[in-house]
N, C-alpha and C positions, 0 to 999 in steps of 0.2 A: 695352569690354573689348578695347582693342588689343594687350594682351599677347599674345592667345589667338593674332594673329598672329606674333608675333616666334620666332625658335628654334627649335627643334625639337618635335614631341609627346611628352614622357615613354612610357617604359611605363605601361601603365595598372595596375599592379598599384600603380605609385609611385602615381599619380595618386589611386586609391581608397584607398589606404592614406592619402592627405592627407585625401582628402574624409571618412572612418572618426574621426579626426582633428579635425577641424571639427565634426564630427556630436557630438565627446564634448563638447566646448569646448559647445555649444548648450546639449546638455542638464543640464550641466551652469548655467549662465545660469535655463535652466527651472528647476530644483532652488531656486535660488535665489530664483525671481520667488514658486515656488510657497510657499517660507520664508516671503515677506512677505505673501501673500494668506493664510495660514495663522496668520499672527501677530494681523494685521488683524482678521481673521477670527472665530478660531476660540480664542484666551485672554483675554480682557478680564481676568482679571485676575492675567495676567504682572509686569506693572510698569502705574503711571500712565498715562493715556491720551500724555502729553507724551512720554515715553518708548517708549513700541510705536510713536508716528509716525515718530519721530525713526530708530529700527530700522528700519520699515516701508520708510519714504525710501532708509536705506542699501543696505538689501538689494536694491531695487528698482532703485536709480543700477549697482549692482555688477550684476548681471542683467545689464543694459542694456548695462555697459561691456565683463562677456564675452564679450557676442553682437558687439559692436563688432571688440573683440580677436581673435574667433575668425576673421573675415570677410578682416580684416585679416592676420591672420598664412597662415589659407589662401590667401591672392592672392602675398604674398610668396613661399610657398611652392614655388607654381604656377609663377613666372615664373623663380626660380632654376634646379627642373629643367628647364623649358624651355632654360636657356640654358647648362644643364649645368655651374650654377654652383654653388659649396657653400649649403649650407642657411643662413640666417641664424638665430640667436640669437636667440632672444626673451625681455626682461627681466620682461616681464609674470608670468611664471610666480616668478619672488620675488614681486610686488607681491603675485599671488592669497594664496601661504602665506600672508604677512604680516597680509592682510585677513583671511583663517580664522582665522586666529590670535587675532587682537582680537575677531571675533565672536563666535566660541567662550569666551573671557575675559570679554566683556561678559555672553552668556547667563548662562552659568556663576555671574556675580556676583546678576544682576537673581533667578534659582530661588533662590539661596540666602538671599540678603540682602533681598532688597525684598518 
């Protein structure tokens, strides 16, 4: 973590309010791991076994890639205020809608229809 050298130390009100920030992005990931251990889990008979994997998998990749993204977007975060530079932009936050979106759609279809 050579960052942590460069720049100057933010306030720490920024700084907690980043780390407040990464803490939702986490649990948010957990919401989602706990989706697929619950899917797995807890409805055998949602949809076909091929089908709740297939969910199971996604949900579990997406998890994974929050907790990624989170880690990720708090360091960038980190090292702008340090250097008292604007905040970057993060497109991830479309990708996530987008992925709710088809979740939600897919669930939606498997209750009704399968």
């Amino acid at each position: 973590m050579a960052w942590k050298k460069c720049g100057k130390s933010p306030d720490y009100r920024f700084t907690l309010a980043n780390e407040r920030t990464f803490l939702a992005w986490i649990r948010t990931a957990l919401a989602f791991l706990a989706s697929a251990v619950a899917i797995d889990q807890l409805t055998p008979n949602l949809a076909p076994q091929a089908y709740r994997d297939i969910i199971v998998l996604l949900l579990s990749i997406f998890a994974a890639s929050l907790a990624y993204f989170a880690y990720r977007r708090w360091s960038q975060n980190e090292k702008a205020m340090r250097k008292e530079a604007e905040l970057p932009y993060t497109k991830v936050l479309n990708v996530i809608s987008l992925i709710m979106f088809i979740i939600s759609f897919v669930m939606a279809y498997l209750l009704l229809f399968i």
